[in-house]
HTML snippet that shows the backbone in 3Dmol.js (N, CA, C, O; Angstrom):
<script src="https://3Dmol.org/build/3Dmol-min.js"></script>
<div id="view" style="width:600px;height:400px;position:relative"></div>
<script>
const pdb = `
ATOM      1  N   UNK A   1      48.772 -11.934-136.520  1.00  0.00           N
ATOM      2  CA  UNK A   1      50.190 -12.117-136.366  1.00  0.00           C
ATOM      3  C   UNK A   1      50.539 -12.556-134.954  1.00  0.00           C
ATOM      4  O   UNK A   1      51.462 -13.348-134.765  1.00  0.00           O
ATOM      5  N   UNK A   2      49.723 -11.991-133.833  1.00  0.00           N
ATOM      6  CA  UNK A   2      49.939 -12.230-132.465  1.00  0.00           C
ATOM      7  C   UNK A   2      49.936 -13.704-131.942  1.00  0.00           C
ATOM      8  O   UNK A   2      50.728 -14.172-131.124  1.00  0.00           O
ATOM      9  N   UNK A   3      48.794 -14.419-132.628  1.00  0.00           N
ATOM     10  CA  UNK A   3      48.395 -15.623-132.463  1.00  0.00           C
ATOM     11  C   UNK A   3      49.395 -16.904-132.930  1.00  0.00           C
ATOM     12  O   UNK A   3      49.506 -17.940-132.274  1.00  0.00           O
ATOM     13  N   UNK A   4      50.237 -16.566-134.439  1.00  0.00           N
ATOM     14  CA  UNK A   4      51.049 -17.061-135.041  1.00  0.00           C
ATOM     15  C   UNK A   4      52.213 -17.095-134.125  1.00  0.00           C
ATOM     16  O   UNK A   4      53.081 -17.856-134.552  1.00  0.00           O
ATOM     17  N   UNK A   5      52.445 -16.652-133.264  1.00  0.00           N
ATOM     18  CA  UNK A   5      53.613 -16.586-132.537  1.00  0.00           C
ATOM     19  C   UNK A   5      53.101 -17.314-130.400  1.00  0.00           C
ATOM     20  O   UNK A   5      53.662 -17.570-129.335  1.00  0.00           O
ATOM     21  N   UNK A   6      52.344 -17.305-130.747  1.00  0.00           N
ATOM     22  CA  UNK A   6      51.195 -17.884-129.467  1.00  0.00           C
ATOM     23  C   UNK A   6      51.164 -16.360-128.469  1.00  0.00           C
ATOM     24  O   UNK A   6      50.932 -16.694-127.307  1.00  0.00           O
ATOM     25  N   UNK A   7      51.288 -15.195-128.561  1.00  0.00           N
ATOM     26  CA  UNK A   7      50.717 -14.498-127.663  1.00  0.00           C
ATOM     27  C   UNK A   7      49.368 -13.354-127.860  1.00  0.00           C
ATOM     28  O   UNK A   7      49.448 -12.517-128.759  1.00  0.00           O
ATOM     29  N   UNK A   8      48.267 -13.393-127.040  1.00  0.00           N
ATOM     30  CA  UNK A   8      47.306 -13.242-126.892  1.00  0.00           C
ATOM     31  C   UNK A   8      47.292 -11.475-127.125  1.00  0.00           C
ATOM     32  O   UNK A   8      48.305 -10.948-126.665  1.00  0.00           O
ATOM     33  N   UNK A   9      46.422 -10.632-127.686  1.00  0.00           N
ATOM     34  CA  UNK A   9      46.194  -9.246-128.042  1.00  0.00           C
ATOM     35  C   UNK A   9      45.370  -8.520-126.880  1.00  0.00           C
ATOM     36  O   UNK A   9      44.148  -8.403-126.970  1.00  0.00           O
ATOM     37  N   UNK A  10      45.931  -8.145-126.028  1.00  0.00           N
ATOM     38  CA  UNK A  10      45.178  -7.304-125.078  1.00  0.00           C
ATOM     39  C   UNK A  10      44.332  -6.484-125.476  1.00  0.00           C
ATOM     40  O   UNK A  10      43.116  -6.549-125.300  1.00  0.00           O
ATOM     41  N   UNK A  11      45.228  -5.262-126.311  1.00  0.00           N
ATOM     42  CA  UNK A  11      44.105  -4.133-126.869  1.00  0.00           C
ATOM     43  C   UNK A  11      45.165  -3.714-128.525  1.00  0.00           C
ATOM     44  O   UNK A  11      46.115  -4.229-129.115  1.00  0.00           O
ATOM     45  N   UNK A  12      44.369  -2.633-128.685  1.00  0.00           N
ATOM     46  CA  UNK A  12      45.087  -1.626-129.903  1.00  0.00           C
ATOM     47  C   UNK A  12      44.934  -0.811-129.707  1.00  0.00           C
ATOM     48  O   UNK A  12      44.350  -0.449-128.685  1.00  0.00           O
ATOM     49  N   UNK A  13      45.498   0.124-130.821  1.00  0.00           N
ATOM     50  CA  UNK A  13      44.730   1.771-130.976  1.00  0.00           C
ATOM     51  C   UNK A  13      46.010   2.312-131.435  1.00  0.00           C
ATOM     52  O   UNK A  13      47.215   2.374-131.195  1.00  0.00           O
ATOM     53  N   UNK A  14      44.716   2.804-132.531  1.00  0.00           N
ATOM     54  CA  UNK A  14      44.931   3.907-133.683  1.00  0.00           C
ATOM     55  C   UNK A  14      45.551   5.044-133.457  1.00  0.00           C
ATOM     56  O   UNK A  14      44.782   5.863-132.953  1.00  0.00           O
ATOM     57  N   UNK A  15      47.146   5.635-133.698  1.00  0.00           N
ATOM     58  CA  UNK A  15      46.877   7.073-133.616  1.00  0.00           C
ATOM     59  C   UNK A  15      47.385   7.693-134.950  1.00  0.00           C
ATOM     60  O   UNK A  15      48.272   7.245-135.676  1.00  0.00           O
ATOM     61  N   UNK A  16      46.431   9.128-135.170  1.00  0.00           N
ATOM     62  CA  UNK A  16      47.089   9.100-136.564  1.00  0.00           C
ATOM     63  C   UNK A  16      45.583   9.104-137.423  1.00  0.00           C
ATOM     64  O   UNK A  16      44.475   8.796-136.983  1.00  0.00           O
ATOM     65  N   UNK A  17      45.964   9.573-138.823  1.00  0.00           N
ATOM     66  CA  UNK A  17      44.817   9.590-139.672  1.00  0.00           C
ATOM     67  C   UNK A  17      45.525   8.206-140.626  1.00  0.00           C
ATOM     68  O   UNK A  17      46.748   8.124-140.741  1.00  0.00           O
ATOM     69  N   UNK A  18      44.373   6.935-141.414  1.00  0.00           N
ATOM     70  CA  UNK A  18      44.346   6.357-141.669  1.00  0.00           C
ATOM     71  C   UNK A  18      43.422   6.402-142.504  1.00  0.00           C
ATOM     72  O   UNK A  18      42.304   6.788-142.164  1.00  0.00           O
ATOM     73  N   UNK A  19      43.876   5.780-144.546  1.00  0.00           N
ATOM     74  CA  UNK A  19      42.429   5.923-145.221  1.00  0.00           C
ATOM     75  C   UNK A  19      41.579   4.983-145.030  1.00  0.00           C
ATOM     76  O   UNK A  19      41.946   4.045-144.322  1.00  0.00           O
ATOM     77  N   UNK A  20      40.427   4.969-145.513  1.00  0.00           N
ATOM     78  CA  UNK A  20      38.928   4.460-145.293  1.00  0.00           C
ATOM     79  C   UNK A  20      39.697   3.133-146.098  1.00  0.00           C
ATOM     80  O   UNK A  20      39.996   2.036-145.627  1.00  0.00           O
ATOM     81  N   UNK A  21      39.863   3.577-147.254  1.00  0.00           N
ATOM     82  CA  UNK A  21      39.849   2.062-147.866  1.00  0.00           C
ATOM     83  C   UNK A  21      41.218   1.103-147.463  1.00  0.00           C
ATOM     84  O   UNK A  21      41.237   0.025-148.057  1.00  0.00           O
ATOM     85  N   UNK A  22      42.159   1.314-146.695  1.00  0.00           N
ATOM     86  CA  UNK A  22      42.863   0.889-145.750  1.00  0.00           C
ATOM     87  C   UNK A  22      42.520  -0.513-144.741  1.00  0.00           C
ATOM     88  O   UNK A  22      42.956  -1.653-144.582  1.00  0.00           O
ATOM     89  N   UNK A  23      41.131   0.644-144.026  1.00  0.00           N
ATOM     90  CA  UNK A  23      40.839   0.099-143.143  1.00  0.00           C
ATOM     91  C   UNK A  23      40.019  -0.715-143.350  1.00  0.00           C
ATOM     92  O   UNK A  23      40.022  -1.738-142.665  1.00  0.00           O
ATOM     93  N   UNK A  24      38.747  -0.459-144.686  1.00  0.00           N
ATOM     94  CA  UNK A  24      37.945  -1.523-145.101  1.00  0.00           C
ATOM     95  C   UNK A  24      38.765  -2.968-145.397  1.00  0.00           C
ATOM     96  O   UNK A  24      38.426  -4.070-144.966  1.00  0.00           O
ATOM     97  N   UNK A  25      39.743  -2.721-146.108  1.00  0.00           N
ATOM     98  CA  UNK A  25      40.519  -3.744-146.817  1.00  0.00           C
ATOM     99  C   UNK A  25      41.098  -4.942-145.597  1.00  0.00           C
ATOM    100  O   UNK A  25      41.098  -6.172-145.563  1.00  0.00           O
ATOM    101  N   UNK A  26      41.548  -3.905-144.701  1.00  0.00           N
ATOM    102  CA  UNK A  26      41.868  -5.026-143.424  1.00  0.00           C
ATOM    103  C   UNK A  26      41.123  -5.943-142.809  1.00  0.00           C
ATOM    104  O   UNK A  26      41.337  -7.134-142.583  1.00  0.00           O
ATOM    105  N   UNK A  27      39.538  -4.717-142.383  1.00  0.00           N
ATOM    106  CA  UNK A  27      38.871  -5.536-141.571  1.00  0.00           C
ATOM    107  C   UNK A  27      37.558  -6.799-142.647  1.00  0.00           C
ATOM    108  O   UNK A  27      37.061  -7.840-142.219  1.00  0.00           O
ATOM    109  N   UNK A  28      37.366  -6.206-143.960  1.00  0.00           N
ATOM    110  CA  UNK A  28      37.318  -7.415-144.809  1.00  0.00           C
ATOM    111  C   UNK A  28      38.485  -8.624-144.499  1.00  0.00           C
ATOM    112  O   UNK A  28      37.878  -9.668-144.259  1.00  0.00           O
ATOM    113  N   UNK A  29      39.230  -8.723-144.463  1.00  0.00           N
ATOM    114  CA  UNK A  29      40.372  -9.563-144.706  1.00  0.00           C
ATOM    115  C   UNK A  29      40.132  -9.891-143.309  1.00  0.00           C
ATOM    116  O   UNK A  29      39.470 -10.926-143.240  1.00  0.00           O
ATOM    117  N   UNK A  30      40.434  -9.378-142.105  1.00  0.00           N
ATOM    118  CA  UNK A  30      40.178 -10.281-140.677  1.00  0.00           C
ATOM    119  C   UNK A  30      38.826 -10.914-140.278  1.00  0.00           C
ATOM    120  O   UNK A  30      38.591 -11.837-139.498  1.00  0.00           O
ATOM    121  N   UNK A  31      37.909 -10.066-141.123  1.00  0.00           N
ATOM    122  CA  UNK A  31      36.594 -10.052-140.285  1.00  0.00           C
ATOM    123  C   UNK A  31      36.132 -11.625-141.501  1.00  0.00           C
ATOM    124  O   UNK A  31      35.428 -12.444-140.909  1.00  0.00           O
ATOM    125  N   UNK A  32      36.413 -11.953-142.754  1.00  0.00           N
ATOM    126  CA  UNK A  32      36.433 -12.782-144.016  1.00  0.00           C
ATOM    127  C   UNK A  32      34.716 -12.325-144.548  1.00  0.00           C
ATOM    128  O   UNK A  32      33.818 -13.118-144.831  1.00  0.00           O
ATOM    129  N   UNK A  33      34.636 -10.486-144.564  1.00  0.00           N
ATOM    130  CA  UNK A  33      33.499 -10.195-144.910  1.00  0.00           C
ATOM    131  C   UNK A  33      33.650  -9.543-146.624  1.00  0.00           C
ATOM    132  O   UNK A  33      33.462  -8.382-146.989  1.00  0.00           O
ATOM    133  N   UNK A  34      34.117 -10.939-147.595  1.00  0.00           N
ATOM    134  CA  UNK A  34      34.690 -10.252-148.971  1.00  0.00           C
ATOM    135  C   UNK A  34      34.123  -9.224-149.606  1.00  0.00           C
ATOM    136  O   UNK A  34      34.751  -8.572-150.440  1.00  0.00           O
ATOM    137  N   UNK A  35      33.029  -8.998-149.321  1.00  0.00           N
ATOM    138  CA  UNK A  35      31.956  -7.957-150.140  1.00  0.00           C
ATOM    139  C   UNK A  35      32.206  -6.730-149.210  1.00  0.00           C
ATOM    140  O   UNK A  35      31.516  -5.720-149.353  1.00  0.00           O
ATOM    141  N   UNK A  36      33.036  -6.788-148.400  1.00  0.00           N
ATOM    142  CA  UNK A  36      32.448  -5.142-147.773  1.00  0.00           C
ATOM    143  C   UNK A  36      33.105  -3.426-148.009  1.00  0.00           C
ATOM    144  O   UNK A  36      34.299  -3.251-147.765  1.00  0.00           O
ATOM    145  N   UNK A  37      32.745  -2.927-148.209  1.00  0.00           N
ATOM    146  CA  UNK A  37      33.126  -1.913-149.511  1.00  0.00           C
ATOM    147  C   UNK A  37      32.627  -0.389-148.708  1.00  0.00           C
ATOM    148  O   UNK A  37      32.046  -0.326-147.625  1.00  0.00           O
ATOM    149  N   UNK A  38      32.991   0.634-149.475  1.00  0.00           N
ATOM    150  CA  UNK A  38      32.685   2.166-148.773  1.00  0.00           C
ATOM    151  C   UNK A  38      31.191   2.025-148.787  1.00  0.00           C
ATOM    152  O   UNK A  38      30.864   2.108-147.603  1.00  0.00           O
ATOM    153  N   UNK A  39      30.303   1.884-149.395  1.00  0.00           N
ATOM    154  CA  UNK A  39      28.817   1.473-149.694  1.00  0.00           C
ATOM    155  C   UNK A  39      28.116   1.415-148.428  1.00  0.00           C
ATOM    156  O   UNK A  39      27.013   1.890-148.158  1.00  0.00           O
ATOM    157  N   UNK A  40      28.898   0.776-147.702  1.00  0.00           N
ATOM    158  CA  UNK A  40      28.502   0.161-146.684  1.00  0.00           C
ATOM    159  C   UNK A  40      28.796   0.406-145.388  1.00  0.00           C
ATOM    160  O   UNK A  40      28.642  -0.358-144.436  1.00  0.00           O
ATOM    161  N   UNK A  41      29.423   2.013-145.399  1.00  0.00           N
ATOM    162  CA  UNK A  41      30.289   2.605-143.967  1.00  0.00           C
ATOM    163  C   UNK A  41      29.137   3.892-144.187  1.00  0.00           C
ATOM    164  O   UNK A  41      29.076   4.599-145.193  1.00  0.00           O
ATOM    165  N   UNK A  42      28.486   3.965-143.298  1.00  0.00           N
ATOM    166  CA  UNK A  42      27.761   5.348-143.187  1.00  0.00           C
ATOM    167  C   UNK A  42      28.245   6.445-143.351  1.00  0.00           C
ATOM    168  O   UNK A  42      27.458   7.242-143.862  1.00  0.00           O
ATOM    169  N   UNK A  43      29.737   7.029-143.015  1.00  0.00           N
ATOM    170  CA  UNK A  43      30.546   7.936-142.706  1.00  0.00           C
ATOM    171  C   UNK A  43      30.838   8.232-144.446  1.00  0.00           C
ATOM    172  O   UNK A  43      30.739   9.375-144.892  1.00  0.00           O
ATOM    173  N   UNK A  44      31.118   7.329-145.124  1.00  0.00           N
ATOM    174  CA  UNK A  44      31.703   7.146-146.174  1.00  0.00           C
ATOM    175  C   UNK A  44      30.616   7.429-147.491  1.00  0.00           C
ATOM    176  O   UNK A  44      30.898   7.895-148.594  1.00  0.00           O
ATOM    177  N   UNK A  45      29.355   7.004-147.003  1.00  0.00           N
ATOM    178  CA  UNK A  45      28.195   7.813-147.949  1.00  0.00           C
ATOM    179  C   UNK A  45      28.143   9.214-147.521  1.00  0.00           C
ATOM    180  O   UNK A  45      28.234  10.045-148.425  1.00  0.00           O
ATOM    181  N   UNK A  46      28.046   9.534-146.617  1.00  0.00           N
ATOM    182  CA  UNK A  46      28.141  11.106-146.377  1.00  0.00           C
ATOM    183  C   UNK A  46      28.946  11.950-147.098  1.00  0.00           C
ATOM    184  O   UNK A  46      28.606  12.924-147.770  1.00  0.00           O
ATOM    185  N   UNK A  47      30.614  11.267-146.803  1.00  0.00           N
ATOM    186  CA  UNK A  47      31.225  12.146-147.553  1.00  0.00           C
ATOM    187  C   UNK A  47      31.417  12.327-149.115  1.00  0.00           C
ATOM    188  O   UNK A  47      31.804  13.308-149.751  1.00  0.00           O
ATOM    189  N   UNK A  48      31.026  11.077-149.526  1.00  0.00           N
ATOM    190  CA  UNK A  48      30.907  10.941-150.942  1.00  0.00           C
ATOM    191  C   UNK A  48      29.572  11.601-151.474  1.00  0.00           C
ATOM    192  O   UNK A  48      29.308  11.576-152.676  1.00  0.00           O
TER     193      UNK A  48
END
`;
const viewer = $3Dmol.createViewer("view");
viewer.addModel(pdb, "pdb");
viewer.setStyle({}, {cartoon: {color: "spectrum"}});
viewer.zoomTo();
viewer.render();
</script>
């Protein structure tokens, strides 16, 4: 969104609890990694 408007993203950050599949869904979608799924988060086999 930052870029669409021409200014550059210094940093972020999270505060707050956020779900897993949230965050998969995003960074699939930014990262254009379509396959990537709880399977594939270490944290996320553990708890399952």
């Amino acid at each position: 969104e930052a870029a669409r408007y021409g200014v550059p993203v210094a940093e972020t950050e999270l505060i707050g609890l956020i779900p897993l599949d949230a965050v998969l869904d995003t960074a699939a979608y930014y990262l254009q990694l379509p396959k990537l799924g709880r399977n594939q988060v270490i944290e996320a086999r553990i708890w399952d």
